[in-house]
Every structure is written in C-alpha cells, then in structure tokens.
C-alpha positions in Angstrom: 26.5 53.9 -22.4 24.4 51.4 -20.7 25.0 47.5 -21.1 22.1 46.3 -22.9 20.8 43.1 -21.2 19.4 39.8 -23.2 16.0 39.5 -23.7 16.4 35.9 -24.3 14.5 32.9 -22.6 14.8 33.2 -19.4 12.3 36.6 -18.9 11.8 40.0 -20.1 13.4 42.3 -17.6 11.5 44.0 -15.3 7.6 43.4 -14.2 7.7 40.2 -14.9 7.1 40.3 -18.8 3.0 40.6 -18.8 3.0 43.5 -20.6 6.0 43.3 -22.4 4.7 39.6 -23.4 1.6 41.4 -25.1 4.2 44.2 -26.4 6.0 41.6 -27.9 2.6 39.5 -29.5 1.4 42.9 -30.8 5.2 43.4 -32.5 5.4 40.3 -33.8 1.5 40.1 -35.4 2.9 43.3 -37.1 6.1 41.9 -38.6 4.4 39.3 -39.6 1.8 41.8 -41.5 4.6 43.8 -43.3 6.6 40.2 -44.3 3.3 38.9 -45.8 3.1 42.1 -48.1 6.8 42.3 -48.8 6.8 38.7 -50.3 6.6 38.2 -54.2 3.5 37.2 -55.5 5.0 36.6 -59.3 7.5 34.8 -60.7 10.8 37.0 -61.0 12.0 36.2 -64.0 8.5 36.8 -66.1 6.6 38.3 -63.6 3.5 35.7 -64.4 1.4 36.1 -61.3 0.2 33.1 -59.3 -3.6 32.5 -59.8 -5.5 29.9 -62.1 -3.2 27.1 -63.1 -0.4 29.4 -61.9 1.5 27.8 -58.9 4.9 29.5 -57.9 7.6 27.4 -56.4 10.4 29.1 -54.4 13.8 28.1 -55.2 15.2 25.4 -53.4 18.7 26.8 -52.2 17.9 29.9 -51.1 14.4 29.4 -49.9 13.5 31.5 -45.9 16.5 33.0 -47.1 17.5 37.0 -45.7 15.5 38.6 -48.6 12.4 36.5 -48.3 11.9 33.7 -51.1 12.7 34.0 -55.0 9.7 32.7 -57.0 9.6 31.0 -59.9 6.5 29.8 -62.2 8.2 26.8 -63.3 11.5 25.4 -63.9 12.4 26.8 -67.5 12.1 30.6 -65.8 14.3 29.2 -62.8 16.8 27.7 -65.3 16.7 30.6 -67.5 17.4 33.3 -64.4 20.4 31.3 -62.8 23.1 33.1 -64.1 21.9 36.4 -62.5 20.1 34.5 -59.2 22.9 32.2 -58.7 25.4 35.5 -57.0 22.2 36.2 -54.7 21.4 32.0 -54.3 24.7 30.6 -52.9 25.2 33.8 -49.9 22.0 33.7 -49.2 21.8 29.9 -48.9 25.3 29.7 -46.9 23.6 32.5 -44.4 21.1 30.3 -43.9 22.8 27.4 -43.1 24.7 29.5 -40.8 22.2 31.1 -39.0 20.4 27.9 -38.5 23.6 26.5 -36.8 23.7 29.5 -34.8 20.2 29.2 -33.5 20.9 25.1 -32.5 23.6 26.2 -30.0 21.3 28.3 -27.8 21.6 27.3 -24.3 17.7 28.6 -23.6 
C-alpha cells in the first residue's frame, strides 16, 4: 500500500495544484449543494415549517454540530424535546468543541 501524502496547506501534490485547485472549488460548490438540502427546514419536535411568522432557531449546544443543526420553532418545543435531544446534544457539542481545538493547533 502506498503512503498517502497530506493535501494540507502547503500545495496539492503534483502540477502545481491549478487543476486540482478548480477540482477542489468544483467539490466543494457541490458539498455545499447536498449540505444545503440535507439541512432541516422544520422544527423537530412539531415539524412547523419556517415561513410567515415562523422563524427556527438552532439549538445552542449543539449548533454546526456533526449532524448538521437541530431546529426548533420556539423555546416550549426545545424544552419539551430535551429529554430525547439531550443524548444527541451533549456528544455532539463535546465533538465540537474538540474538533475546534484540533483545527487551532494546525501548523499551516
């Protein structure tokens, strides 16, 4: 097996990275595509949809999280769905925090 080698900061292998560079834009425009679609667009524990007078609110601790954001219409749903959010919530907030630590110590 081949040693895979680190895309990271400081270039994109071989060529220089033009092409891969567009590769990379044209990936990333797509992922961003498919996250966009993939996000909830009701609240979770009523399933009211946002629209007139309708404004979802992620919750707070898990928010960006892994699994995208948890949306809630207002804060009786959120109160009234913490006992079954709250085993997703804290992971998903402590991953987070985690990975956010992670990315600081980068040396690019």
């Amino acid at each position: 097996m081949r040693p895979t080698r680190h895309l990271g900061c400081r270039g994109a292998g071989p060529g220089g990275g033009q092409g891969s560079a567009a590769a990379l834009e044209a990936l990333a425009a797509a992922a961003g595509g498919e996250a966009e679609a993939a996000r909830p667009k009701a609240c979770v524990a009523c399933s009211q949809e946002a629209g007139a007078g309708v404004r979802l609110k992620p919750c707070a601790g898990c928010a960006g999280g892994p699994a995208g954001r948890v949306l809630y219409c207002g804060a009786a749903c959120q109160g009234a769905d913490w006992k079954r959010h709250k085993a997703f919530c804290k992971p998903a907030a402590a991953a987070a925090k985690g990975d956010a630590a992670a990315g600081s110590s980068e040396d690019c």
